[in-house]
N, C-alpha and C positions, 0 to 999 in steps of 0.2 A: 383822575388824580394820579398822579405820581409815587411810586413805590420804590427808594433806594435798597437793594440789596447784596449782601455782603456774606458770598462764599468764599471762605479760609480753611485753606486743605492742611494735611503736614506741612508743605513744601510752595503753598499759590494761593493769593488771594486773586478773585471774581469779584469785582466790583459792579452793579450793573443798575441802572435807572431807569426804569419801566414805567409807560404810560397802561394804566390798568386796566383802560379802555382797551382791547385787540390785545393785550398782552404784550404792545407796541416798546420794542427797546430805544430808549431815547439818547444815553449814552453808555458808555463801559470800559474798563480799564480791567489790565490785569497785569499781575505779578508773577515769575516762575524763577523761585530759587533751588529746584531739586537739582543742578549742577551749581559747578564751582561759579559760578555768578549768576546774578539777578538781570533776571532779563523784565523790559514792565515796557506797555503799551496803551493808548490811548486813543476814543473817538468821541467826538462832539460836536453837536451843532456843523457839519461836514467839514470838520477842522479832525484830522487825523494827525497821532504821532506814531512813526509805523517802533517795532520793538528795538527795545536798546538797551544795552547793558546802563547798569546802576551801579552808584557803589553803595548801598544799602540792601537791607533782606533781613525779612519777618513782617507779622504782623499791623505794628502801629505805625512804622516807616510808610508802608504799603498803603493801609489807612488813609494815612495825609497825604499822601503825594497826589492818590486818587483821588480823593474831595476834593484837594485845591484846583488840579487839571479840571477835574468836570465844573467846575463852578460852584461845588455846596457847601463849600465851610460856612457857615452859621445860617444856614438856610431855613427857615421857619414854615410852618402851615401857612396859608393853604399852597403853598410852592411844592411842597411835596407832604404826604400823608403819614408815612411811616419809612422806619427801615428796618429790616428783615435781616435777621443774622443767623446765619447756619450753624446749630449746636452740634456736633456728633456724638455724644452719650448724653441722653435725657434722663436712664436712668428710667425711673416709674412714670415719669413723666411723658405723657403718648399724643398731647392735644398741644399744638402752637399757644403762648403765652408769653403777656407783655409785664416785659424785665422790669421786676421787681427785687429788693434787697434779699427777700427768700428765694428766689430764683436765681441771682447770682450766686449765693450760697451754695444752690443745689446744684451748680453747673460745677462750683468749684470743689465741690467734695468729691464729684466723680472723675477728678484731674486722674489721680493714681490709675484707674479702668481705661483710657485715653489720652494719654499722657504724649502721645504726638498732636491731639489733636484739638481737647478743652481748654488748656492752659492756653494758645497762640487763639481759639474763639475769643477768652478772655480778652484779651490782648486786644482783639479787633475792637472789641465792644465795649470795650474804657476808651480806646483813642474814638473812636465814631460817639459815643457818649458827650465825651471834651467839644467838640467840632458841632453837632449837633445836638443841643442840651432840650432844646426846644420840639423838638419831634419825638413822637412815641417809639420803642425800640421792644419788639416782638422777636424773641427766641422761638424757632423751628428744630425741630428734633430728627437728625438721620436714623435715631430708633424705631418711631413714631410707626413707622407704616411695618414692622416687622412685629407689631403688637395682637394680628392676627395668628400668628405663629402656632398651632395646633401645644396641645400640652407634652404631647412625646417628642416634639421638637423643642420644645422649650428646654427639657429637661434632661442635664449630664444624670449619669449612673452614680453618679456620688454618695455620702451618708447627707440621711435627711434632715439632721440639724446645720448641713451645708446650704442645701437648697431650702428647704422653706425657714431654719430659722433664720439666714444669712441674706436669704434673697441670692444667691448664686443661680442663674441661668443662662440663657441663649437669649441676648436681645439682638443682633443682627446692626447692623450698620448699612451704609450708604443709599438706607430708606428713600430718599428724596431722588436719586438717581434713578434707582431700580423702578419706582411707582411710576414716574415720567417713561422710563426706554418701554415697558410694559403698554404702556398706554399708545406712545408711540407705534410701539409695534403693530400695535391689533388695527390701527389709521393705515399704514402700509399693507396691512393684508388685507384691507376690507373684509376684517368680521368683526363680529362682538366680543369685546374682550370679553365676556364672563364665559365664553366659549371658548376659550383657549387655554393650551399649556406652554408657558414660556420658559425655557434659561433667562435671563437678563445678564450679561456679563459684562460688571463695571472694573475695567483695568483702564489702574492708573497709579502714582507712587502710593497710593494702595490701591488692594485687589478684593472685590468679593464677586461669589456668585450667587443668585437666586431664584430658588421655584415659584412662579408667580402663576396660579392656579385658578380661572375666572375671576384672577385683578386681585388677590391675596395672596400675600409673601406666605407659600407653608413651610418653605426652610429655605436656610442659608447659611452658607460657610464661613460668614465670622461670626463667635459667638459671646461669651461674657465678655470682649475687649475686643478692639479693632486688632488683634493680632492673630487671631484664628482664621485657619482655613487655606487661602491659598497663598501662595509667596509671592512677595511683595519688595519692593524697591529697597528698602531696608530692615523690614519686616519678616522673622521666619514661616510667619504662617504655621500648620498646625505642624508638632513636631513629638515625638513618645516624650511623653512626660516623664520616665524613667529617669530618660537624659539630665535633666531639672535638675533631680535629685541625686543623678550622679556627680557634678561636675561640680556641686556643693559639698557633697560628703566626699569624693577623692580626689578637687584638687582644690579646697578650700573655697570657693566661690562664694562670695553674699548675696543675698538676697538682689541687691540694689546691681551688683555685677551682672547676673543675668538678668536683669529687664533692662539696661545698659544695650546688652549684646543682643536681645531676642528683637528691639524694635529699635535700635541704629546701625546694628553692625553684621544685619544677617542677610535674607534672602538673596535679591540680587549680585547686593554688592557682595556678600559674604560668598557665595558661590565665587563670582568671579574674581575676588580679589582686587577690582577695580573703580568699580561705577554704581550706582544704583541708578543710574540716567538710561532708560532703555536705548535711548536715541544713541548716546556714547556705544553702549555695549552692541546693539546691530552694527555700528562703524566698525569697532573693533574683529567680533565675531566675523565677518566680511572680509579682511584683513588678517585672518588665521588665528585667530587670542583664543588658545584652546579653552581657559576658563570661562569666556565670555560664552563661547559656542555653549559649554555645557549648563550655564546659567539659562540660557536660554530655554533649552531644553527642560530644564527641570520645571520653568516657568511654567513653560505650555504645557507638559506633561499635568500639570493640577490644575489647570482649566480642563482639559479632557476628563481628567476624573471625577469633576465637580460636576461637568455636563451631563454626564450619564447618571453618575448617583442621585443627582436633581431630576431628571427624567424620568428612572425609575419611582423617584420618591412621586410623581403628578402621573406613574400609569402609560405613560409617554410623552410625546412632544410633539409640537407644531410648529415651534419656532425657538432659537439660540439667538441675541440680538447681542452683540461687543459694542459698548458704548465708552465714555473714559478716553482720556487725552492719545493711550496708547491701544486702547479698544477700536478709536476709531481713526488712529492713524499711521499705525503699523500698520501693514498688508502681511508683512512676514509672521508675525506674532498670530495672527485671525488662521496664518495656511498653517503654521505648525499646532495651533491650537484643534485645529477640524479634522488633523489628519486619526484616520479612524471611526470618526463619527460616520461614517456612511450605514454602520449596521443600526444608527437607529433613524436613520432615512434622512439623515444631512449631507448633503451633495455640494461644495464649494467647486465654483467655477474660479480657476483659476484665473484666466485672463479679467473679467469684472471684479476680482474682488483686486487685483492689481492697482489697478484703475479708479476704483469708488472712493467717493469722497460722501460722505454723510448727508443725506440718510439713504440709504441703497440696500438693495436687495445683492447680495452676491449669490447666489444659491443656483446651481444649473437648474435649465428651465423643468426640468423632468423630478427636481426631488423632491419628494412626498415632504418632509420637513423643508422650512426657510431657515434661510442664514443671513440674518440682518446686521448692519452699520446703522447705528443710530446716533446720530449726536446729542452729548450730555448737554439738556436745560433742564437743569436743577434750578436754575435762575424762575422757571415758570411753575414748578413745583413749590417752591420758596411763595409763588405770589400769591397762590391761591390760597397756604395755609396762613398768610399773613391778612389779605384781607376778610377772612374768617373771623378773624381777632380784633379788627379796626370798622369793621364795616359797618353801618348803623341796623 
């Protein structure tokens, strides 16, 4: 049977139509508005439309264009089974489940925690709703697989009518990625993943990373909100909370001002003063744009430090795996990120990792640790939590 699935990032929706037999992609479309246009492409039935700017971008635009190209608008059982939509904050919610009026509910009270990223799922999942009323529609949670999380990772230093009466924690994000490069990884090294300790690092217009410890996430660097941890296309990533409260108390700031500034107007671009488009800022940085150079820099600098305090945090490591549009397709991003990891026995070969295209080993042949390229299918993550849900 057929499984439509429908990944909606900040900034890119993944369209993708899967035969569930082999995991077989039948067709797929996608969207990328994180620069000044929308670029969308298409494949079907060996009918290809290679990428092209658009004059649309977001969500239900994205939606329609994609159903109609691949053939699915009003598509019924048994032509296809289900469609699968990627939530990013679940919230308490840890088990894939089929969208219901409490469940919208519950996606949309967690808009404010996720606020690049709930509100445009919405989005997807009212327009593929309209288009497809007749098929069942199974929400996937990117929290879900962060749900193993030990309780000392779970838990800020905060006062405790914060955390347990509030429910303030550490739930982690881009679950669905992380659980996939993980699994991936331990296929390329032929061992068992419950034998392994991995980095997983998903960069991409967001960023996280994760200690993935015999195939359980025990930490990770985004925490109660996709805005924790590392820096991000638009996103500050983790920054003294001090600052919060200074920039409110002495230069008047509101509340709604800075979450404004923390998640559209900071990391990349706000470093560089230019781009949140890696692709743009490596042109520029190449080209001498001293802000872009030092974006950069800072970029990588917190994947480095992510890599190691993760490593420590599993005892050590066996494997770092960059997955993520710009994980696995910068080379410069992967060499300034590694530089230094050699003291916990990561070795990056410069000429292969130049070179590699996903899924690859870059790692010289001698280093006790690997350093993998892995391509993000979240698309195959998505199908297994979906037929979970639909299966008889």
């Amino acid at each position: 049977m057929k499984v439509l699935l429908l990944n909606g990032g900040s900034s890119s929706l993944k369209c993708t139509l899967v035969e569930s037999a082999g995991a077989v992609v039948v067709a797929h479309a996608t969207a990328d508005w994180a620069g000044a246009a929308t670029h969308y492409a298409w494949e079907r039935d060996g009918q290809t439309r290679p990428q092209r700017e658009v004059p649309w971008r977001g969500q239900a635009p994205a939606v329609r264009q994609a159903l109609a190209d691949l053939g699915l608008v009003g598509a019924r059982p048994p032509e296809f089974a289900a469609v699968g939509h990627r939530i990013v904050h679940g919230g308490e919610l840890t088990s894939p489940v089929r969208i219901a009026p409490e469940v919208r509910a519950r996606i949309a009270s967690l808009a404010e925690l996720a606020p690049l990223h709930n509100p445009p799922g919405l989005e997807a999942l009212s327009a593929a709703e309209a288009l497809l009323p007749a098929v069942p529609h199974v929400a996937v949670f990117d929290t879900a697989f962060h749900a193993t999380l030990p309780e000392a990772a779970r838990t800020y230093a905060l006062p405790d009518a914060w955390t347990r009466g509030w429910g303030i924690h550490r739930f982690g994000f881009h679950g669905l990625s992380h659980s996939w490069c993980a699994r991936r990884a331990a296929e390329l090294l032929a061992r068992p993943l419950d034998q392994l300790r991995i980095v997983t690092c998903h960069l991409g217009h967001g960023c996280s990373a994760c200690a993935v410890q015999g195939g359980r996430s025990v930490d990770t660097t985004m925490g109660f909100t996709p805005l924790d941890g590392l820096a991000m296309a638009t996103r500050s990533g983790s920054v003294d909370p001090g600052i919060l409260t200074h920039v409110q108390l002495a230069h008047g700031l509101g509340a709604k001002d800075v979450e404004d500034a923390l998640n559209h107007r900071s990391g990349l671009l706000g470093v560089s003063g230019l781009s949140g488009d890696m692709r743009e800022l490596l042109d520029a940085a190449e080209k001498g744009h001293a802000r872009a150079q030092l974006a950069l820099e800072v970029y990588a600098r917190r994947v480095r430090q992510a890599v190691g305090a993760l490593a420590v945090t599993m005892g050590g490591i066996d494997a770092v795996a960059f997955t993520g549009g710009v994980g696995e397709n910068a080379a410069e991003i992967r060499t300034r990120s590694c530089e230094g990891l050699e003291c916990l026995g990561l070795e990056l070969d410069a000429e292969t990792n130049a070179r590699a295209r996903p899924d690859a080993d870059v790692s010289r042949p001698g280093s006790r640790g690997r350093i993998l390229v892995i391509a993000a299918r979240e698309d195959l993550a998505m199908l297994a939590e979906v037929l979970r849900v639909i299966a008889p």
